[in-house]
C-alpha positions as a printed Julia matrix, in Angstrom:
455×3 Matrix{Float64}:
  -7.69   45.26   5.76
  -4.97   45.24   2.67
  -2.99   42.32   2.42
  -0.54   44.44   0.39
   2.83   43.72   2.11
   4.46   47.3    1.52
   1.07   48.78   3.88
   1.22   46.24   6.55
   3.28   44.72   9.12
   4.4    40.95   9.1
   4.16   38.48  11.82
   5.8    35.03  11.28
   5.24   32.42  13.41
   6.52   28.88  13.35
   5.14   26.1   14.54
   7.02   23.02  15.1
   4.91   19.86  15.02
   6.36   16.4   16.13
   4.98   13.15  15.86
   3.25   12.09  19.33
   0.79    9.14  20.31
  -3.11    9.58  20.09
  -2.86    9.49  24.23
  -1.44   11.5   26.54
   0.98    9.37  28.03
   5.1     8.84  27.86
   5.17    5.0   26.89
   4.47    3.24  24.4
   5.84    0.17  22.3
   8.5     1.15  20.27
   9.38   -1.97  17.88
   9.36   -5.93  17.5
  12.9    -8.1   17.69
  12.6   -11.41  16.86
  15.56  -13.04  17.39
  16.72  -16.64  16.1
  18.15  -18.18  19.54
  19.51  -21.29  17.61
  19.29  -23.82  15.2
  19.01  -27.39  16.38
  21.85  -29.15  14.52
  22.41  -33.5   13.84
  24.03  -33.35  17.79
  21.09  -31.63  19.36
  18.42  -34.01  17.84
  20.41  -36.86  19.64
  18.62  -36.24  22.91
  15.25  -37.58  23.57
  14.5   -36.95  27.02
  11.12  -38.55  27.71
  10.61  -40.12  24.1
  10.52  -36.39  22.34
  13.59  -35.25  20.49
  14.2   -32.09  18.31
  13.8   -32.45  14.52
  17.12  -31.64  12.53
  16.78  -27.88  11.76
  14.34  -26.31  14.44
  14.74  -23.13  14.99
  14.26  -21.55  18.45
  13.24  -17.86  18.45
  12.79  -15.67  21.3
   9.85  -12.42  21.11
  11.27   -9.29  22.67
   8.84   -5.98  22.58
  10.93   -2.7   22.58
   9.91   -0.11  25.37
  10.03    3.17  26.06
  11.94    3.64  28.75
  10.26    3.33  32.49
   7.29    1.51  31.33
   6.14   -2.45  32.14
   4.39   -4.87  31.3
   1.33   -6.03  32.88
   0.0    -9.04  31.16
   0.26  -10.82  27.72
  -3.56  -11.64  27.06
  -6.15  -13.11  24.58
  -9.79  -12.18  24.8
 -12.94  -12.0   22.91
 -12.19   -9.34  20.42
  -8.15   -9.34  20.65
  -7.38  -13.01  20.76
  -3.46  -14.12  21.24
  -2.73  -16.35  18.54
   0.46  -18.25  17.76
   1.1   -20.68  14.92
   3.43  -22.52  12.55
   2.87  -25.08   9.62
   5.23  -27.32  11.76
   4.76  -28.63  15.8
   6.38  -26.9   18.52
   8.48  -28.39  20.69
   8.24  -28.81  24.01
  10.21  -30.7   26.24
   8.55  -33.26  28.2
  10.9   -32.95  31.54
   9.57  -30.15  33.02
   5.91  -31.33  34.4
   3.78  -28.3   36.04
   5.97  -25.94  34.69
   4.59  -24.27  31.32
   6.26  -21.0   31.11
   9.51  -19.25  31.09
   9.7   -18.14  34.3
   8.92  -21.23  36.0
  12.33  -23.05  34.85
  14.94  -24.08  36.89
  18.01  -23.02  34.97
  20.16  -25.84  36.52
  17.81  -28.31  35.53
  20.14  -27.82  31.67
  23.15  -29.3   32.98
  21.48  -32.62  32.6
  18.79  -31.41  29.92
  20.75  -29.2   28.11
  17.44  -28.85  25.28
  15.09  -27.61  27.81
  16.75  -24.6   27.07
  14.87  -24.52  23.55
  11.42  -25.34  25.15
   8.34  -23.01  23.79
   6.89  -21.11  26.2
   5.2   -17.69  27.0
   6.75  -15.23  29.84
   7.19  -11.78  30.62
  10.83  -10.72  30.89
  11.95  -14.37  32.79
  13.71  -17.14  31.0
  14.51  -18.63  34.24
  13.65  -18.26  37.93
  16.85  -16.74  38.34
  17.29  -15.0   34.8
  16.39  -12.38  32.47
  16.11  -12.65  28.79
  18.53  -10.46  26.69
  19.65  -10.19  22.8
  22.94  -12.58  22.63
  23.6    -9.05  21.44
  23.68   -7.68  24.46
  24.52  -10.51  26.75
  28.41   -9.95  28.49
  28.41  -12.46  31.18
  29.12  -15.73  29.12
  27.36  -19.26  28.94
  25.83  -21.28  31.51
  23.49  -23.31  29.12
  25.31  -24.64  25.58
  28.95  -27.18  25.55
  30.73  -28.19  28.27
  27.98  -26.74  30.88
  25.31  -29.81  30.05
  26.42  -33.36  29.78
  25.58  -33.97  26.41
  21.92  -34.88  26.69
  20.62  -38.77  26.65
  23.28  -39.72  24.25
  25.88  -38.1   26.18
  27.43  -36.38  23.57
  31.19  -35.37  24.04
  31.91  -31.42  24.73
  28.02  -31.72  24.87
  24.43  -30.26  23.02
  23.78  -26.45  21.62
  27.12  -25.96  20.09
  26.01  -25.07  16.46
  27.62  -21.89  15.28
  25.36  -21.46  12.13
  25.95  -17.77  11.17
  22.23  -17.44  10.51
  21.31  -17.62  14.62
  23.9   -14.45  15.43
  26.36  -15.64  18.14
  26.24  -19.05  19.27
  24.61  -20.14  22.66
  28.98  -20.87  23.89
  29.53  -17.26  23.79
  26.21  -16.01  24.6
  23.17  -17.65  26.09
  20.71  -14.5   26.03
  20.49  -14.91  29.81
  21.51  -12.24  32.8
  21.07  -12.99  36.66
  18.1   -11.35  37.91
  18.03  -11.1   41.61
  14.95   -8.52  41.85
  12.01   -9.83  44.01
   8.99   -9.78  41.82
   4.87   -9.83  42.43
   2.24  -12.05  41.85
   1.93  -14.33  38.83
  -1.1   -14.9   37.73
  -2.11  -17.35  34.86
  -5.53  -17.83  33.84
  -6.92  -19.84  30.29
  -4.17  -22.1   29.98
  -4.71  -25.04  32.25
  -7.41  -27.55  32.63
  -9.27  -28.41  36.46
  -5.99  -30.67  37.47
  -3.4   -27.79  36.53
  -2.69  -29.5   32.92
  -1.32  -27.15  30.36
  -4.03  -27.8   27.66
  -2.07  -25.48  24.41
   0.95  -26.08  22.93
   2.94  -25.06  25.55
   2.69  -27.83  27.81
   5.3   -30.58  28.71
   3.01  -33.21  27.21
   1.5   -30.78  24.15
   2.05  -31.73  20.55
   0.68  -28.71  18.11
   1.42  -25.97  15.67
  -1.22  -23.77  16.87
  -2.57  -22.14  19.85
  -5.56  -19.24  19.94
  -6.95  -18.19  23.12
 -10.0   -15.65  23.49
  -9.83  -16.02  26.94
  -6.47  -16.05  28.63
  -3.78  -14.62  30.6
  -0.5   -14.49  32.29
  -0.02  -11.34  34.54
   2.65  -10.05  36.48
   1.11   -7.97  39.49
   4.22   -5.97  39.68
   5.25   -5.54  35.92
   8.5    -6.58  34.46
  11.13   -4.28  32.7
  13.47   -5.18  30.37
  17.14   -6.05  32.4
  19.71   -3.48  32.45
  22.04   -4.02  29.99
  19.17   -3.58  27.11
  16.74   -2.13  29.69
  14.01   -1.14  26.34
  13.42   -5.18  25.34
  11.0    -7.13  27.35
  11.17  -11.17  26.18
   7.42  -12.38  25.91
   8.24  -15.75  24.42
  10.62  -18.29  23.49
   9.14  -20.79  20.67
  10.75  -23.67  18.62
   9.98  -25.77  15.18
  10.79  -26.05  12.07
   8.05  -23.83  10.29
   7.21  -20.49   9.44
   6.0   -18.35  12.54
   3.25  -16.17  12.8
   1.73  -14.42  15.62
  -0.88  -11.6   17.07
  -0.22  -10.49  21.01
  -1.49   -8.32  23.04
  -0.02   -6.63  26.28
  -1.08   -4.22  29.14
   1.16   -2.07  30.26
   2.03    0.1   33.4
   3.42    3.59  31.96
   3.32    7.04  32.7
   1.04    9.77  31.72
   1.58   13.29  30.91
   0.42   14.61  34.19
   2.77   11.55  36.03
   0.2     9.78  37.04
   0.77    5.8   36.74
  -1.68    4.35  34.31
  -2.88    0.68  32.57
  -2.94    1.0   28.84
  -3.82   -2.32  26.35
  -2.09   -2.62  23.09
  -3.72   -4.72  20.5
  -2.9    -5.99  17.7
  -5.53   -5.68  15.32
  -7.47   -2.54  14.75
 -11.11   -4.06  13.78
 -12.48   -3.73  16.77
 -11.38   -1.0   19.32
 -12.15   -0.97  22.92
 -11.99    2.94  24.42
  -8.62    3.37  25.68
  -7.23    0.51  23.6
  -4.22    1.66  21.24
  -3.42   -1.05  18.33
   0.71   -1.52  17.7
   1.46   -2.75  14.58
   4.69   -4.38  16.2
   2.52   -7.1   18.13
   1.88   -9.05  14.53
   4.45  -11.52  12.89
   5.19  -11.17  10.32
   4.95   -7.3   10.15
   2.93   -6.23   7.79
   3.27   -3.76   5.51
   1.22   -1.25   3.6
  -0.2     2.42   3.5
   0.86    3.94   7.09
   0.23    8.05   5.57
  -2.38    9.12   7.78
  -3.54   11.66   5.8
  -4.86    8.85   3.76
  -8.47    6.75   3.86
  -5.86    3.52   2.94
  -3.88    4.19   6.11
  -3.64    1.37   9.18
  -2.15    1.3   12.7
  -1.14   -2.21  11.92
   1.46   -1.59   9.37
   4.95   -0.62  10.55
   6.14    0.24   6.6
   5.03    2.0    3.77
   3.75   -0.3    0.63
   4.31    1.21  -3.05
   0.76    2.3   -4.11
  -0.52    1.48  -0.83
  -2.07    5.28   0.06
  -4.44    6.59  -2.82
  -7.0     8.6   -1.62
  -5.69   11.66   0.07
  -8.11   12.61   3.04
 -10.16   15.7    3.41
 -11.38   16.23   6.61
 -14.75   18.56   7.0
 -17.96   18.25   8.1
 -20.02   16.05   5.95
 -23.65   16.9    7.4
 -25.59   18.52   4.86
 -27.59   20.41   7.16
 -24.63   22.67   8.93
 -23.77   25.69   7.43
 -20.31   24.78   6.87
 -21.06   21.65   4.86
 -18.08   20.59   2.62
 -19.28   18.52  -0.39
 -15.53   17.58  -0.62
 -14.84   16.54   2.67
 -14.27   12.32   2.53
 -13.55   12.02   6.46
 -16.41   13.72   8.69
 -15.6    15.27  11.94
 -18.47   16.44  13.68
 -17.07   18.45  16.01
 -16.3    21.04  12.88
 -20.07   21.03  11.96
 -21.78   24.35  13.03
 -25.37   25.37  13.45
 -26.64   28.38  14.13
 -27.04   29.51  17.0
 -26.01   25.76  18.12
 -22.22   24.28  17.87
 -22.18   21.44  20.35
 -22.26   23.87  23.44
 -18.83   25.18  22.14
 -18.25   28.58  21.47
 -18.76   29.02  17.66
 -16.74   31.88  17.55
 -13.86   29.71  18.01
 -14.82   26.57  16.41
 -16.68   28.37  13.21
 -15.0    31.42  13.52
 -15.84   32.38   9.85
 -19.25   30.93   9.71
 -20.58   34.28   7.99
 -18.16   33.53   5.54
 -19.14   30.25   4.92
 -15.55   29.06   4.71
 -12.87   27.85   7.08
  -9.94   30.73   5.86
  -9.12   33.99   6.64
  -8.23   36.65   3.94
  -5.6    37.86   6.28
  -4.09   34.85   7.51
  -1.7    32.77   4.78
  -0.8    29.24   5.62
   1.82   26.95   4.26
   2.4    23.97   3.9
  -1.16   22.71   4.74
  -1.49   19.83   5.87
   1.81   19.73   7.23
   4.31   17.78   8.74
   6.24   20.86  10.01
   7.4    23.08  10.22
   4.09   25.07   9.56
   4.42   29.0    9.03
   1.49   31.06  10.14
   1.82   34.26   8.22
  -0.43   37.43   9.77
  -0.54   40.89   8.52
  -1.66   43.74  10.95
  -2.55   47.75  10.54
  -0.39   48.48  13.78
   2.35   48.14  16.48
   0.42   46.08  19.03
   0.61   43.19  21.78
  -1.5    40.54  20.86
  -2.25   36.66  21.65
  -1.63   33.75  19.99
  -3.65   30.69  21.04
  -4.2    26.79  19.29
  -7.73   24.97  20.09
  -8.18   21.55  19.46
 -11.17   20.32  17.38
 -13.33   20.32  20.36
 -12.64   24.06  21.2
 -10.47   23.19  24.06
  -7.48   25.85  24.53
  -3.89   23.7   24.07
  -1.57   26.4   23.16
  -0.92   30.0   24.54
   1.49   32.82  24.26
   1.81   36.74  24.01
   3.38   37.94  20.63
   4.41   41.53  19.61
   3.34   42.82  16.47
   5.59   45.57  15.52
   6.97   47.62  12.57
   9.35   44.52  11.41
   9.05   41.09  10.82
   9.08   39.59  14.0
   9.92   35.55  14.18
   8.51   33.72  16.95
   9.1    30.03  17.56
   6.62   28.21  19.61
   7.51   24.88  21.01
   3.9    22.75  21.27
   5.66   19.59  20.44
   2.84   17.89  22.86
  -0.16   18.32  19.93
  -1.54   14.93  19.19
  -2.19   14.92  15.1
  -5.37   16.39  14.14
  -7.21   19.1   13.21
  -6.25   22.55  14.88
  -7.59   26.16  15.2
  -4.57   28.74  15.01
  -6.21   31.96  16.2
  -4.56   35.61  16.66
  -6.32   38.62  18.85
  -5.55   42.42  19.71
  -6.39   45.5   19.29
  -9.16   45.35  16.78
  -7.25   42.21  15.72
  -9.23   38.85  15.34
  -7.86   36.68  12.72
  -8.16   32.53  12.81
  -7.48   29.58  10.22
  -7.34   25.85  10.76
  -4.72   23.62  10.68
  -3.85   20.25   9.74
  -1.29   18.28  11.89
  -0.02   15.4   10.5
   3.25   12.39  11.43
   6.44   12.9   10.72
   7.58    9.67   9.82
């Protein structure tokens, strides 16, 4: 067939390719906030309920995880590969008023009027920082104070206009206009906690009224919410996972479960993890369950590239990757190729019980393009233009296979006389490795594709 544009006719087709996740499913976690709740300040560290007083300076920061919308979470988990880890080169504090109740939703939230620095205890929750409250940005919080000035009594040393009045412009807005805290009146499930506590219901980590420590690492532990929890209304995205306080640098590495949507809208379990070294099936890592995030090469196209950083480092991404099949045996070896997929390596007679027209559609070729088929940009981050040339007027079809040979994309196209233009929305392609492939009337052309993010 001539290629010669003045002897054929032109078919352009677009194809618009957005970023989506490597599962078919709607949720997924969107970002980290860390926000700094308050700074202790030379009133606060007046108060020493039960012989344990703040140091000058602590800062108390709350963990929110950002949400799509409609999804929960489950549980906030350590275990043997994935452990949850949380640390500081300084103690935590932790209020010693407050025995058999270790975590955020347990509190009592009148129990500040007369301990008005319970309200910067460390603890792990999922959405609660009360029985009877939500956690929310200060940000987002309308309704007012109930926890900082005149609403305690000043702590042990009774301080006039009492405790949590700092307005250090480094903690946002201070705890007397907002206290991150909304009512919550929705009847919940079952909590479940599991790894934290000893035979007589002690809290053995740092969290625990009587706990002194700057680190705590669990391989085998749990607190689960049978129900899920969303994030409240106001800033329904942000789900508060933990409220901790000293006067070091924080790190930490969490992992969640949680309830979401998939594409077919069925309700399903997913675990996010916060290190990729060791994957579980089904277990998606999110760079924005580490603290602090970490940067470096995030490209995808590259052999550099990590699902644990959440920004690009300068210099980061240096060896561009070339996917192919990398078994010298197949027919369509690449000596170039630097990432193997073996789905793409074809033997014949024998492609992995696939048909090999489709997945080696130019095996007697021995390459993977067509001399009628023109492709550009490739790899690309779309749009990508398929460009066809055909002898004749015809109706043809336009399908895109997935690396396994399993049909994604379908539509009729018309070939005619003119350049026709044909946009094809197939926004729900996971990034990969793609078969575009055309057929009519004595018409079978085909090329592959690379999908990458576009971000």
């Amino acid at each position: 067939m001539n290629r010669k544009k003045q002897s054929v006719d032109s078919l352009v087709i677009t194809l618009v390719f957005l970023f989506v996740s490597t599962f078919s499913a709607i949720a997924q976690i969107k970002g980290l906030s860390v926000e700094t709740y308050y700074i202790s300040d030379v009133n606060d560290i007046t108060d020493n309920t039960g012989g344990r007083s703040l140091s000058l300076g602590s800062k108390t920061y709350r963990i929110y995880v950002e949400l799509e919308a409609g999804s929960k979470v489950r549980k906030i988990y350590g275990d043997s590969l994935h452990p949850l880890s949380i640390m500081s080169d300084s103690v935590f504090y932790n209020n010693n008023d407050r025995p058999s109740n270790e975590f955020g939703y347990e509190i009592q939230a009148s129990w500040y009027e007369d301990n008005p620095t319970l309200a910067l205890d460390s603890w792990l929750t999922l959405g609660l920082a009360s029985k009877t409250h939500k956690g929310i940005l200060k940000s987002k919080d309308n309704d007012g104070d109930i926890v900082a000035g005149s609403n305690n009594l000043g702590g042990t040393a009774a301080i006039p206009g009492g405790l949590l009045v700092n307005n250090d412009p480094l903690m946002g807005l201070p705890l007397t206009t907002a206290d991150g805290l909304v009512p919550n009146t929705i009847v919940k499930g079952t909590w479940i906690d599991v790894g934290f506590k000893d035979g007589f219901g002690n809290d053995t980590t740092i969290f625990g009224a009587d706990s002194i420590g700057n680190e705590f690492k669990c391989y085998g532990c749990a607190l689960q919410q049978t129900l899920g929890v969303e994030g409240p209304n106001q800033d329904s995205s942000r789900v508060l996972v933990a409220q901790l306080t000293t006067t070091g640098e924080l790190k930490f590495e969490l992992n969640l479960t949680l309830e979401q949507t998939d594409i077919n809208g069925n309700t399903v379990l997913v675990d996010y993890v916060a290190t990729d070294d060791t994957l579980r099936p089904g277990e998606v890592v999110s760079p924005f369950l580490s603290y602090p995030l970490a940067c470096g090469c995030n490209d995808p196209m590259y052999l550099e590239y990590s699902g644990s950083y959440t920004c690009l480092e300068e210099d980061s991404c240096k060896t561009l990757i070339v996917f192919g099949c990398m078994d010298t045996m197949a027919c369509n070896y690449n000596p170039n190729a630097n990432f193997n997929i073996s789905s793409l390596c074809c033997y014949p007679g024998y492609c992995n019980d696939l048909d090999i027209s489709l997945v080696c559609p130019t095996l007697n070729l021995g390459r993977f393009a067509s001399s009628n088929v023109l492709v550009y940009p490739n790899p690309s981050i779309g749009p990508l233009t398929v460009e066809l040339y055909a002898d004749k007027k015809q109706q043809a079809t336009l399908e895109v296979y997935n690396a396994m040979g399993e049909l994604v994309y379908a539509d009729r196209i018309a070939l005619s006389d003119k350049v026709t233009l044909s946009d094809h929305d197939i926004t729900f392609l996971q990034e990969g490795v793609y078969l575009v492939r055309v057929t009519g009337d004595q018409l079978n052309e085909s090329i592959r594709i690379v999908k990458r993010n576009n971000n």
